[in-house]
C-alpha positions as CSV (number, residue, x, y, z in Angstrom):
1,X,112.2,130.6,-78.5
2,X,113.8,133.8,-77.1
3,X,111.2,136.2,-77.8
4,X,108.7,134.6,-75.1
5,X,112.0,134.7,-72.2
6,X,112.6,138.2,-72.7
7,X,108.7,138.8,-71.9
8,X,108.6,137.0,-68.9
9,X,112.2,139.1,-67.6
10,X,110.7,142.2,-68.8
11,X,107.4,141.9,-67.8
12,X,109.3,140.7,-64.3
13,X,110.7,144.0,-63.3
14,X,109.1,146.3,-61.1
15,X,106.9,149.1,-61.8
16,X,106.2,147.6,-65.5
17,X,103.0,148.2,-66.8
18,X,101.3,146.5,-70.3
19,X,99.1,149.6,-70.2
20,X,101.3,152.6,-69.9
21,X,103.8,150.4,-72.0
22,X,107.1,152.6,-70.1
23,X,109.9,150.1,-68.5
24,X,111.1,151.5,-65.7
25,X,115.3,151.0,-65.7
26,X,118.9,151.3,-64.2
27,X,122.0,151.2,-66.0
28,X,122.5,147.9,-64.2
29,X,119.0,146.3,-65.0
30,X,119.8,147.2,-68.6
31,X,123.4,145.5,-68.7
32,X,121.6,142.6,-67.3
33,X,119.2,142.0,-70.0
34,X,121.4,143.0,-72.3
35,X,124.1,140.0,-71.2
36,X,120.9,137.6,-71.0
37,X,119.3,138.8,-74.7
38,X,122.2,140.3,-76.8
39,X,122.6,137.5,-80.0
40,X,125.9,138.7,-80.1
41,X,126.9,137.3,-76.9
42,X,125.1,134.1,-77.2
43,X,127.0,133.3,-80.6
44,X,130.2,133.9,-79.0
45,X,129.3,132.0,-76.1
46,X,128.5,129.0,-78.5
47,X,131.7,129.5,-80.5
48,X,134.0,129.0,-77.3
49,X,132.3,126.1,-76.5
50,X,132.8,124.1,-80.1
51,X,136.5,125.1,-79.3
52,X,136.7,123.4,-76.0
53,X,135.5,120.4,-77.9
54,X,138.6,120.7,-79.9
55,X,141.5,119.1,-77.5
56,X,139.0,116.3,-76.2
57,X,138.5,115.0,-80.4
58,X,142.8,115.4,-80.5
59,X,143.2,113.6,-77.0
60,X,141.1,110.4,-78.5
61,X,144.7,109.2,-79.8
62,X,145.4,108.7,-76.6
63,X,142.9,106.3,-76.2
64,X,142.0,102.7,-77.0
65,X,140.3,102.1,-80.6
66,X,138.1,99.2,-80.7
67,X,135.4,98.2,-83.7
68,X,133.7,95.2,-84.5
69,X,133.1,94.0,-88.5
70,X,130.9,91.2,-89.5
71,X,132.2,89.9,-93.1
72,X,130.4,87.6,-95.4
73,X,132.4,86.6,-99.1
74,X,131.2,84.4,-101.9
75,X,134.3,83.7,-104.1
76,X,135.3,81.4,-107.1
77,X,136.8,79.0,-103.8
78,X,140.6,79.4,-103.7
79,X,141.1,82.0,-105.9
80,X,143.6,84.3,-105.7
81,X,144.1,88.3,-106.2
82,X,146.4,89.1,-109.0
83,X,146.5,92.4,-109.5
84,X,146.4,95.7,-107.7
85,X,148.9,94.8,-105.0
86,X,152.2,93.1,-103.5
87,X,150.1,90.8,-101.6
88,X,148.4,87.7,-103.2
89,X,145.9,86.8,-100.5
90,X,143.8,83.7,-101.5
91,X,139.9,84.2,-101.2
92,X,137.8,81.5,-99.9
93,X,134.0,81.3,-99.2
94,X,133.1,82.4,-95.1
95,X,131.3,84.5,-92.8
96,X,133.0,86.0,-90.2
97,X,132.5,88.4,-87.4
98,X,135.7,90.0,-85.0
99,X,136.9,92.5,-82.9
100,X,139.5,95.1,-84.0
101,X,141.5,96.7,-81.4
102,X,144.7,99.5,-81.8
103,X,146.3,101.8,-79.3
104,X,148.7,104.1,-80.1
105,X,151.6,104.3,-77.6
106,X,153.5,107.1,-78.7
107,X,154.2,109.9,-81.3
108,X,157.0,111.2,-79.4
109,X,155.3,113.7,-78.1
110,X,152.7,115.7,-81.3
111,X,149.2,114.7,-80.1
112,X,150.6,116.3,-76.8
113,X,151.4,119.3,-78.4
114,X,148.9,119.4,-80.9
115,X,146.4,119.1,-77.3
116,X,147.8,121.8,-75.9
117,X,147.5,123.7,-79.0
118,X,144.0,123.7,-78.9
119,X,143.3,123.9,-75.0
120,X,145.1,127.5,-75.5
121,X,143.1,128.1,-78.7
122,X,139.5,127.1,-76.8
123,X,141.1,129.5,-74.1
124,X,141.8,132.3,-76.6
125,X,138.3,131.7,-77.9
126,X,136.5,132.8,-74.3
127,X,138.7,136.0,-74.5
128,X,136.9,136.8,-77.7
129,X,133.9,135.8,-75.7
130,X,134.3,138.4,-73.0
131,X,135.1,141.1,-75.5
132,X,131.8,140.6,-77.5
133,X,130.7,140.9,-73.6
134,X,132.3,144.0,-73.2
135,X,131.4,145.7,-76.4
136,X,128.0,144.9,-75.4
137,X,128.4,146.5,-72.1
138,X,130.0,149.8,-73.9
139,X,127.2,150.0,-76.2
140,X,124.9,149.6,-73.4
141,X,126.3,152.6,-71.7
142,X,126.6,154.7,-74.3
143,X,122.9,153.8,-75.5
144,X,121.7,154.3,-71.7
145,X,123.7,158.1,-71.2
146,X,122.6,159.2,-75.3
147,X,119.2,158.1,-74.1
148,X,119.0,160.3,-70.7
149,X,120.8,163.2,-72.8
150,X,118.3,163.3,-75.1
151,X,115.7,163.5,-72.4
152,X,117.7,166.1,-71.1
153,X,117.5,168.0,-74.5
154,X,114.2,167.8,-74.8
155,X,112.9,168.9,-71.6
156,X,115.3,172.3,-72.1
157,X,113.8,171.9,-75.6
158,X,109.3,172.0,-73.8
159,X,111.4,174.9,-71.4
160,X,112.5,177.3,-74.3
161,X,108.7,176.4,-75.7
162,X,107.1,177.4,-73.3
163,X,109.1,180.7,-72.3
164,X,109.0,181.5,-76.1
165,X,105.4,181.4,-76.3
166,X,105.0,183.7,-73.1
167,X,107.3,186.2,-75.1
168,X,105.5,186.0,-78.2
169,X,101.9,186.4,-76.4
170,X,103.7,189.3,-74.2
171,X,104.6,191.2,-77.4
172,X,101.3,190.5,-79.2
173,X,99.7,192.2,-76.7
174,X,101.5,195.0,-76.5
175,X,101.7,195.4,-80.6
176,X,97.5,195.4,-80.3
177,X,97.9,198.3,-77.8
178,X,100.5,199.6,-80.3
179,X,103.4,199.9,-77.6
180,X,105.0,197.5,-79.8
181,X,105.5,196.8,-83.2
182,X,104.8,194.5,-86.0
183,X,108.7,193.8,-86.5
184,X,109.1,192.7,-82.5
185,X,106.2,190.5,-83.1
186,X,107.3,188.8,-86.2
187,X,111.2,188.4,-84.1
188,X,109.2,186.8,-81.3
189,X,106.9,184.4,-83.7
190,X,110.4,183.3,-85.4
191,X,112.0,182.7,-82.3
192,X,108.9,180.6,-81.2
193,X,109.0,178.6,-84.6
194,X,112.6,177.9,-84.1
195,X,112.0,176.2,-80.5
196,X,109.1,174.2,-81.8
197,X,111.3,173.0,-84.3
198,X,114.3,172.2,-81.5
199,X,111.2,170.6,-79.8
200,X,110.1,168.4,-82.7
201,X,113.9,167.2,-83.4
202,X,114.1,166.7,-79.5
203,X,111.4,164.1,-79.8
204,X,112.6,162.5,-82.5
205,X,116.3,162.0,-81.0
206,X,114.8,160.3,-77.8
207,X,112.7,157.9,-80.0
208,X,115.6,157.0,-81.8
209,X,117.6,156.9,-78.8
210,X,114.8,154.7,-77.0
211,X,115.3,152.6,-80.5
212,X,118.9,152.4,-80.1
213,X,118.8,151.2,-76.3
214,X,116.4,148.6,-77.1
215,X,118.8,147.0,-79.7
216,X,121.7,146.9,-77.5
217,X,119.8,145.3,-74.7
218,X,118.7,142.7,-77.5
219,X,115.4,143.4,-77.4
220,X,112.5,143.9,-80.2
221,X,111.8,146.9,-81.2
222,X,108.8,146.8,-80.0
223,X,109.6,147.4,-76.4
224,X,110.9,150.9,-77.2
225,X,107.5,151.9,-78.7
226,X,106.4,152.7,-75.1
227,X,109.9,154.3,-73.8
228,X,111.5,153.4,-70.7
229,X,111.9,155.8,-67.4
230,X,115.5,155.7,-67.2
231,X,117.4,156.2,-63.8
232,X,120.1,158.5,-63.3
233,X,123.7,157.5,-62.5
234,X,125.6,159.2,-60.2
235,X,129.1,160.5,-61.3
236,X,132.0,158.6,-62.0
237,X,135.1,159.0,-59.8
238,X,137.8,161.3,-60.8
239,X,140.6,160.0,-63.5
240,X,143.8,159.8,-62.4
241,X,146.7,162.3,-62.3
242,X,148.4,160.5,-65.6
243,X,147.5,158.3,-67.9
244,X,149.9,155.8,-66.6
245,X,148.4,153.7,-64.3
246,X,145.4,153.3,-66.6
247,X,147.9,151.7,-69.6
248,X,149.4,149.3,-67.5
249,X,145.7,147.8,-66.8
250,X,144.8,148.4,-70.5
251,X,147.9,146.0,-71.3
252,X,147.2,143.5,-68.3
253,X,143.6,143.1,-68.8
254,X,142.4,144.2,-72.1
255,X,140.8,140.5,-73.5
256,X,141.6,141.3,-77.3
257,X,145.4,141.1,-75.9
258,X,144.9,138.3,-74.0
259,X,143.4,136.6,-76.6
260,X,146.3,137.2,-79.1
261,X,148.5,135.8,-76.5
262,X,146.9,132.9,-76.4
263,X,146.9,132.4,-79.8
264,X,150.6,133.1,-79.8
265,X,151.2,130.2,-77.5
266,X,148.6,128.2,-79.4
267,X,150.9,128.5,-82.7
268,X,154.3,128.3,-80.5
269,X,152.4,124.5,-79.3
270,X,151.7,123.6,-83.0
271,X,154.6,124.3,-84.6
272,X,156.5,121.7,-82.1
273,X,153.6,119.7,-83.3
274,X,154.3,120.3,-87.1
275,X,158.5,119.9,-86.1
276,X,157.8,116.9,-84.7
277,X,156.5,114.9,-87.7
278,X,159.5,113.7,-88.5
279,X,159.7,111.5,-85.0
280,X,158.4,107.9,-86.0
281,X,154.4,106.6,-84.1
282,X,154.4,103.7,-82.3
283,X,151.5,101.4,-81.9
284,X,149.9,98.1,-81.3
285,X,147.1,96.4,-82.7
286,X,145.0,93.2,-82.5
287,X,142.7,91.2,-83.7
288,X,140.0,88.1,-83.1
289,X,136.5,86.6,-84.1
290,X,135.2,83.7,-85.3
291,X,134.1,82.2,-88.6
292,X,131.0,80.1,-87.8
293,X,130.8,79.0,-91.6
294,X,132.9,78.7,-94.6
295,X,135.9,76.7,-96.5
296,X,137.4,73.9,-94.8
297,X,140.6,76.3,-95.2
298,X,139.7,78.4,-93.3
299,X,139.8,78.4,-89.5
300,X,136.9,78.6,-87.3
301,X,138.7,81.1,-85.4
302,X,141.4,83.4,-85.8
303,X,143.3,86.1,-83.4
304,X,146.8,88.3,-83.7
305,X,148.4,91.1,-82.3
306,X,151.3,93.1,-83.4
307,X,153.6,96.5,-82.7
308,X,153.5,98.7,-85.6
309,X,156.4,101.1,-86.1
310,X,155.5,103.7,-88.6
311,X,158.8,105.6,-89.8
312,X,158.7,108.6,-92.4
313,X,161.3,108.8,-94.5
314,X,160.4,110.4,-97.7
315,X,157.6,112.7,-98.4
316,X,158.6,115.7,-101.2
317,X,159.8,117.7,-98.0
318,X,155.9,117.9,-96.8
319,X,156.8,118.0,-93.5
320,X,159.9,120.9,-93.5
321,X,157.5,122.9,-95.4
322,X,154.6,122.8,-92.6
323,X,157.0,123.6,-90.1
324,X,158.6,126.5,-91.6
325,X,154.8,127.4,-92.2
326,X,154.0,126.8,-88.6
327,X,157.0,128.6,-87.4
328,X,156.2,131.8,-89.7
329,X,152.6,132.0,-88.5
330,X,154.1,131.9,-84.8
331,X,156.3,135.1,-85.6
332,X,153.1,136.6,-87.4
333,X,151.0,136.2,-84.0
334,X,153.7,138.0,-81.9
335,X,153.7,141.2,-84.3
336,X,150.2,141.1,-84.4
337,X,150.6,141.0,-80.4
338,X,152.4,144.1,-80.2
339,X,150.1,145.9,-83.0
340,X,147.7,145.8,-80.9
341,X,149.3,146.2,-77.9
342,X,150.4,149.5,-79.5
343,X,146.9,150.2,-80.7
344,X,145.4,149.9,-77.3
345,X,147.9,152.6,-76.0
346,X,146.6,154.6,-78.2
347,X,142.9,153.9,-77.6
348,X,143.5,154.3,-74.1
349,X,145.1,157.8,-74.5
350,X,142.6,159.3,-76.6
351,X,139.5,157.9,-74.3
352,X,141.7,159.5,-71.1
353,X,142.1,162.9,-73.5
354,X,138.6,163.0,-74.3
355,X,137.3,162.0,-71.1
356,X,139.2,164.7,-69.3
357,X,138.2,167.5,-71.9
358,X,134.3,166.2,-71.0
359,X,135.0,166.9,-67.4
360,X,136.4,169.9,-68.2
361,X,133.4,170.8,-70.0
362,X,130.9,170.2,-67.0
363,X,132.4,173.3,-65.5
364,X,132.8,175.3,-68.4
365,X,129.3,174.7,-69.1
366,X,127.9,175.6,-65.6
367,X,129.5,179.0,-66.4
368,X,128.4,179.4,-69.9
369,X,124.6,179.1,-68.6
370,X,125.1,181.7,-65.8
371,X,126.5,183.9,-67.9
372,X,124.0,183.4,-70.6
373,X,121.3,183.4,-68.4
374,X,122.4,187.0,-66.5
375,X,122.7,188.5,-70.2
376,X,119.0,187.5,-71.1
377,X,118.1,188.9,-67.8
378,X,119.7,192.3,-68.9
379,X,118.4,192.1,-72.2
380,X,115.1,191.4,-70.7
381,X,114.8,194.6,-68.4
382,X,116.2,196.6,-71.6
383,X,113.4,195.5,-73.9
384,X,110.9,195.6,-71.6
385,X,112.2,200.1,-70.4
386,X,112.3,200.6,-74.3
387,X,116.3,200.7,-74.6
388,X,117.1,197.5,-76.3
389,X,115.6,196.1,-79.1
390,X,114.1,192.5,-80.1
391,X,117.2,191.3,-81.6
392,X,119.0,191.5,-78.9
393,X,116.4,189.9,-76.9
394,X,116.4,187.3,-79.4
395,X,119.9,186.5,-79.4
396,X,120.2,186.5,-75.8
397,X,117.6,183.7,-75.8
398,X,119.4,181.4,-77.9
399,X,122.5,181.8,-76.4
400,X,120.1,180.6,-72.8
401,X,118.9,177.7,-75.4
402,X,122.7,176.7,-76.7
403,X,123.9,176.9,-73.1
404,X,121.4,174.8,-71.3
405,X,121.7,172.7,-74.4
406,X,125.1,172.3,-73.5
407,X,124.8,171.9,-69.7
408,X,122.3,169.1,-69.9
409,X,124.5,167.2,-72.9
410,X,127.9,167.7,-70.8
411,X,127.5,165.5,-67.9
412,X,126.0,162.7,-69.8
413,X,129.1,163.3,-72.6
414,X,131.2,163.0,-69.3
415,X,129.8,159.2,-68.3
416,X,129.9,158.0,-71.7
417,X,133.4,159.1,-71.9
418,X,134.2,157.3,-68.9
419,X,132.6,154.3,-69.6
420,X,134.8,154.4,-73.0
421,X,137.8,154.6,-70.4
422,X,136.2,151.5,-68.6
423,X,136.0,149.6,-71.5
424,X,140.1,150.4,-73.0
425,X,141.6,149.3,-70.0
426,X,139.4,146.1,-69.8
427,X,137.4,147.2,-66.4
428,X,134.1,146.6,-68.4
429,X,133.1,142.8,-67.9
């Protein structure tokens, strides 16, 4: 049922074509389907909603019970029971048919709490929801950024081809007119077979990348087969000075936190719950029908109604032992609270650390190409005048190949980073 729905929203978007089989995409299109198609999401989503079912099956106490029963006994006529019970009912021939009705009217106070209990559980439940959401999201954008950075490495990958093959066919010819020799010819066919092998492994990383996109959007496989034009994002804004302002969001908005928190007060509401079993239930009940046929005995209609008091007195200490149970489990959430409360510190540090370090990086790289690219200059002009050799010229152009390497990976390292930073401090919903 959900393949044919993700055809008709992909084959929706613009500038899709069947024939060329490439989906054109932004970073938002691609969180969109992914929040429509991710299984992930859906099963979450289906979760929170059996827990919001929860409180309404507890708040029936609250309400009226009424059944109907339609009896019908053949008996040895005025017989009694005499065994299995205090009571020594007599049993007569009759068919009869009634209305039972009960209604509790109070338990001091449990079903209330044991309500409330579950309200904050369903709640705690759509917190997990929108985390599943946001771990989508995050893989989204670090599938979407891995994807464009391995386009990036592969058209710096066709680049170092190409200008490795002019090389190569440059020194060829000059080795026939024996101005250079066999040696610079075999350097240059090495260096040529290297970047046809960066070229090949370039390929290979997009596919997969393509793969890898295609799964976190939720879609089949088979819509990667084609490849998808992917848009490019314009930069993040700057981090802040200090890490500070971005912890105090982590710990406000984070929804792993603010689901443990719910589930803290869920276990704080059911161990009043579990405490208050010892309180008595108070209730009342009726009954009425008719018995159309049957012993003269018996009455051709009957009715009742009576207040039922239910007190416990005696149960093997059933009851002290779930609350201290429920009480344990309440100081277990609130560690497990500020475990995690300490763990998310630490996430968010580390992503603010690394994400810095990445920006940091997108200059550092600028500089490492320009440099790299003025030696193989230099390294050109002395090969070509005789005074420097094809090992030189070789290194200089791998250093050109590691640098632009480099350049192209940092500022996609740099969004991905951020959009790690995003997702610690909750911002990624």
């Amino acid at each position: 049922m959900r393949h044919p729905g993700i055809c008709v929203l992909i084959l929706s978007l613009p500038g899709f074509t069947a024939a060329q089989g490439t989906l054109p995409l932004t970073l938002a299109e691609t969180e969109r389907l992914a929040i429509a198609n991710n299984p992930q999401l859906s099963a979450a989503q289906f979760n929170a909603a059996a827990s919001a079912q929860i409180p309404l099956e507890l708040r029936a106490n609250f309400l009226p019970n009424l059944s109907g029963a339609l009896t019908a006994v053949g008996a040895d006529s005025g017989s009694r029971l005499a065994a299995g019970g205090l009571t020594n009912p007599a049993v007569y021939n009759r068919v009869g048919s009634g209305l039972m009705l009960s209604q509790l009217l109070t338990d001091f106070g449990r079903t209330s709490n044991l309500v409330g209990s579950a309200k904050l559980h369903a709640q705690a439940q759509d917190q997990l929801t929108q985390t599943t959401r946001a771990q989508i999201l995050l893989a989204v954008n670090q599938t979407y950024f891995g994807a464009l950075r391995a386009e990036a490495v592969l058209k710096v990958a066709e680049q170092t081809v190409a200008a490795r093959q002019l090389v190569a066919d440059q020194v060829s010819t000059l080795a026939r007119s024996n101005l250079k020799s066999t040696l610079d010819v075999s350097f240059a066919n090495v260096n040529l077979a290297d970047a046809r092998l960066l070229l090949a492994n370039a390929q290979s990383d997009v596919k997969t990348a393509y793969a890898e996109l295609a799964t976190a959007m939720g879609l089949p496989a088979q819509y990667a087969q084609g490849g998808f034009s992917l848009a490019p994002e314009p930069m993040p804004d700057a981090l802040p000075v200090t890490v500070d302002p971005l912890l105090i969001a982590a710990l406000r908005d984070r929804p792993e936190l603010a689901n443990l928190r719910l589930e803290q007060n869920s276990a704080q509401r059911f161990a009043q719950a579990e405490k208050d079993l010892v309180l008595p239930t108070i209730g009342v009940a009726a009954a009425a029908g008719f018995v159309p046929t049957g012993d003269v005995q018996v009455p051709g209609r009957y009715g009742a109604a009576g207040v039922n008091v239910n007190i416990p007195i005696l149960n093997g200490h059933l009851f002290r032992a779930r609350r201290t149970e429920a009480e344990l489990r309440v100081k277990a959430a609130e560690q497990n609270v500020n475990d995690l409360a300490n763990r998310v510190s630490r996430d968010v540090r580390v992503a603010y650390l690394n994400a810095s370090t990445a920006f940091e990086r997108l200059a550092l790289t600028a500089q490492l190409l320009d440099q790299a690219r003025l030696a193989l200059d230099l390294a050109q002009r002395r090969y070509d005048i005789g005074l420097g050799s094809i090992v030189e010229l070789s290194q200089a152009q791998l250093n050109v190949t590691a640098a632009e390497i480099a350049g192209s990976s940092a500022q996609f390292d740099y969004q991905i980073q951020r959009a790690n930073v995003a997702y610690q401090i909750g911002a990624l919903r």
